[in-house]
N, C-alpha and C positions, 0 to 999 in steps of 0.2 A: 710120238706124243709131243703135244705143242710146248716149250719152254714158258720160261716165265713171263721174256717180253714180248714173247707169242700171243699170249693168253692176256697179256695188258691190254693189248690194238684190238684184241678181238670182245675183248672187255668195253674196250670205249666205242667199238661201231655199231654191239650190238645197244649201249644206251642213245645212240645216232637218233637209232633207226627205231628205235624206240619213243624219244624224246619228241619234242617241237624244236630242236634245236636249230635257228635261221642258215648256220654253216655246218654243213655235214665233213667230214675229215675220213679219206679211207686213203690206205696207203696200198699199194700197187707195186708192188718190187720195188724199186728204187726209188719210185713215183709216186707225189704225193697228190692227192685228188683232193681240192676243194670247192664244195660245191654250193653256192647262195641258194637259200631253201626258204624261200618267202613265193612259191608258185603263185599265190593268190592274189598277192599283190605284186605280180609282174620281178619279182625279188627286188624291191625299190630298196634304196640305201639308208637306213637311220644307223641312230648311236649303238644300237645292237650289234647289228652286224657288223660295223664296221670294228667295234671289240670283238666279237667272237670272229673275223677276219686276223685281227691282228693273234688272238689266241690259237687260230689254226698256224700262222708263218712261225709261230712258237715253237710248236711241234715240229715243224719241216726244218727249223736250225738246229733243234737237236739231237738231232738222225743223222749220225756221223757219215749213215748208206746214202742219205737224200740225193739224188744228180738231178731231179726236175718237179717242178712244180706245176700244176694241170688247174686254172682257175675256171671255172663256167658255173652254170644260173640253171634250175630246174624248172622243167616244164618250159614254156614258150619262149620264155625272152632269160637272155643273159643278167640284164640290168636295166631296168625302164626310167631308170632315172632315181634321182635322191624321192625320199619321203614327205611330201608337198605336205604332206597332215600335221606332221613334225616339223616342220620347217615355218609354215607361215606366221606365227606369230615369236619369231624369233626375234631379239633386239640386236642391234649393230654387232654389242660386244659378243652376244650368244654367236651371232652368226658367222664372223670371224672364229671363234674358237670350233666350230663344228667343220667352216674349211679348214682349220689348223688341223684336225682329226685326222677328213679324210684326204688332205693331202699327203703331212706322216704317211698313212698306209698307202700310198701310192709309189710314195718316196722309199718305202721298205721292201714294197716288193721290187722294186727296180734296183735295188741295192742289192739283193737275194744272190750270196755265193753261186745255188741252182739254177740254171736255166727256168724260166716263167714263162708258161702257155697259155695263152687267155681260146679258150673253145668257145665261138661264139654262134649261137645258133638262132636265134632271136635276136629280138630288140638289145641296143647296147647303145643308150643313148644318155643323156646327161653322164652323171658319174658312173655310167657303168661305160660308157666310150671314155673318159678318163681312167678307170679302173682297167680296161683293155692295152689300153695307150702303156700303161704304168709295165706291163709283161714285154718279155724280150722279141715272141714270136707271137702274132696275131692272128689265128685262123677264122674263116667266117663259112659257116655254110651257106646255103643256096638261100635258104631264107633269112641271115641274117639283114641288119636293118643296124648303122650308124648314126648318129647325129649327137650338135651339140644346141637342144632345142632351149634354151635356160633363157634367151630373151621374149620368147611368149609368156615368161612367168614372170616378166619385170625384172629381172637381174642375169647376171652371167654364171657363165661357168665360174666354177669353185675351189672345185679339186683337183686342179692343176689343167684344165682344159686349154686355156688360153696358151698356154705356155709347151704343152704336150706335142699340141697340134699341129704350130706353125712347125715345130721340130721337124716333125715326120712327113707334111704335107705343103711349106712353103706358107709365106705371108698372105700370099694373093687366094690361095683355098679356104686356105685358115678364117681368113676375113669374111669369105661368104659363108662358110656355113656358120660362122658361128652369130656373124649380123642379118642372117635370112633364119636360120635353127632350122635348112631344113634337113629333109632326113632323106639317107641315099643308103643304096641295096648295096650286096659284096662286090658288085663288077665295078660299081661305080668308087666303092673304099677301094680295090683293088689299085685302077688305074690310077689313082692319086698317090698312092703309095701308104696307104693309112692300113690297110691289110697287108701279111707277107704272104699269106696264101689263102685262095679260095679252095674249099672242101665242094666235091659234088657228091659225095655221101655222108655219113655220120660225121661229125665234126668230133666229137669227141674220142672215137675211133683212131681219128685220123694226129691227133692228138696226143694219143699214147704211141703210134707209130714215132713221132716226131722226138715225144720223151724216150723211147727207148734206143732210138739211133743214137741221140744225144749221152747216154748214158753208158753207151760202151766208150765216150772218150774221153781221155784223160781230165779230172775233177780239176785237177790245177789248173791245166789249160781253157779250161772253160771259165772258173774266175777270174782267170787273169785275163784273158781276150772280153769279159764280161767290162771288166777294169776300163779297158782302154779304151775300150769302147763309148762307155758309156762317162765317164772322166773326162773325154776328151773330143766329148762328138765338136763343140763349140769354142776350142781351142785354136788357135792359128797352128796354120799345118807343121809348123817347125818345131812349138812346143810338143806336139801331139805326138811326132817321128819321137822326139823326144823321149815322148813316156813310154810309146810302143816298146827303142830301144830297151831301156830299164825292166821292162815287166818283160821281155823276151830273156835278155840276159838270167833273170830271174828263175825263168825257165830250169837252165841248167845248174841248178841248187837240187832240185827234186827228183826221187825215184823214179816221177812219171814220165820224165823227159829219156833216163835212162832204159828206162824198159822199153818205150816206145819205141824210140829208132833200134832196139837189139828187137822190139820182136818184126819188125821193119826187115831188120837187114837178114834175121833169120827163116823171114816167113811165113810167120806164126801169128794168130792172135794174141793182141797186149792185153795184160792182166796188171790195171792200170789200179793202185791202191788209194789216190789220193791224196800222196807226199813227196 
């Protein structure tokens, strides 16, 4: 018989699935699924979802179980871009605080203790290739579709685009797509290094593989290598050994570094807690 906080998750999927709610929330063993649920409008981005986005990463900080978080878009496209409907008659100051929003939730998921999946099967262009950018590991299926197309609408990227991109794909890439907006398929995010992997089946599938590998390893080890990572990508190489040292050292404070090398040296699978 289901317990209490059994019957809570199964309380809130079945009002999901129920409701019109733009982000749907289901948890998956250890793995949290969230899923943008605006099909009809390609799940384009407004002030909604980017709230019930930020209420779903709610949920997944306080799930002491969480090890991964699974973000993708229903129906065709991931994220077709911000809400043009919503947007256009926006004033300077409205339009600065709306990128203040959705960059926050960009900045939160890249923050995220858990490992962050972006499953991308469609379109993922304006903020929703920033909202990809934002996850630790980037999958695209066969028909995904990238770009940051924001100067055909008269203005730039917003939500952290400009600054996401040259990261992961260099000045000289960065600079054409984002002053051409055009739009390129997964081989071509591949090569550039804007993808970490292409999917030649289900991407979402392919997704919860990725989260559950990831979840049998050590919880500490993954926010701390999270840490350094992402702390210190644009750090000179000295400061960065730096902070490596320290959060490695850090390491051996926790049960999981103990357990690990004994089920290591034992032979066994770690039965890794967390602390």
């Amino acid at each position: 018989m289901a317990g209490q906080e059994e019957w809570a998750w199964i309380l809130y999927l079945w009002g999901c699935l129920m409701s019109d709610a733009v982000v749907l929330h289901e948890k998956l063993g250890s793995t949290h699924l969230l899923t943008i649920n605006r099909p009809k409008a390609l799940n384009a981005l407004n002030a909604e979802v980017i709230a019930a986005l930020d209420a779903g990463l709610d949920l997944v900080e306080a799930d002491p179980d969480a090890r991964a978080l699974i973000l993708t878009g229903a129906g065709k496209a991931f994220v077709a871009g911000a809400d043009i409907a919503q947007m256009r008659d926006l004033t300077p100051d409205q339009a600065e605080a709306f990128a203040a929003q959705g960059q926050r939730l960009a900045d939160r998921m890249a923050a995220m203790s858990v490992a962050t999946i972006a499953a991308v099967g469609g379109f993922a262009l304006g903020g929703g290739c920033e909202l990809a950018m934002a996850c630790d590991i980037l999958l695209g299926g066969e028909a995904a579709k990238f770009g940051q197309p924001e100067v055909n609408l008269g203005v730039i990227p917003g939500f952290g685009g400009t600054q996401r991109l040259v990261r992961r794909v260099g000045l000289s890439v960065a600079l054409d797509l984002c002053l051409t907006g055009r739009i390129i398929d997964a081989d071509e995010a591949l090569r550039i290094g804007l993808l970490s992997r292409k999917v030649s089946g289900d991407v979402l599938e392919a997704a919860r593989g990725v989260a559950d590998e990831i979840a049998v390893k050590g919880p500490v080890a993954i926010r701390l290598c999270k840490r350094a990572l992402h702390e210190n990508a644009d750090s000179p190489l000295a400061s960065g050994l730096a902070a490596e040292r320290k959060l490695f050292a850090a390491c051996f404070e926790t049960s999981d570094q103990k357990e690990g090398m004994a089920a290591f040296l034992e032979r066994r699978k770690a039965n890794f807690t967390g602390r």
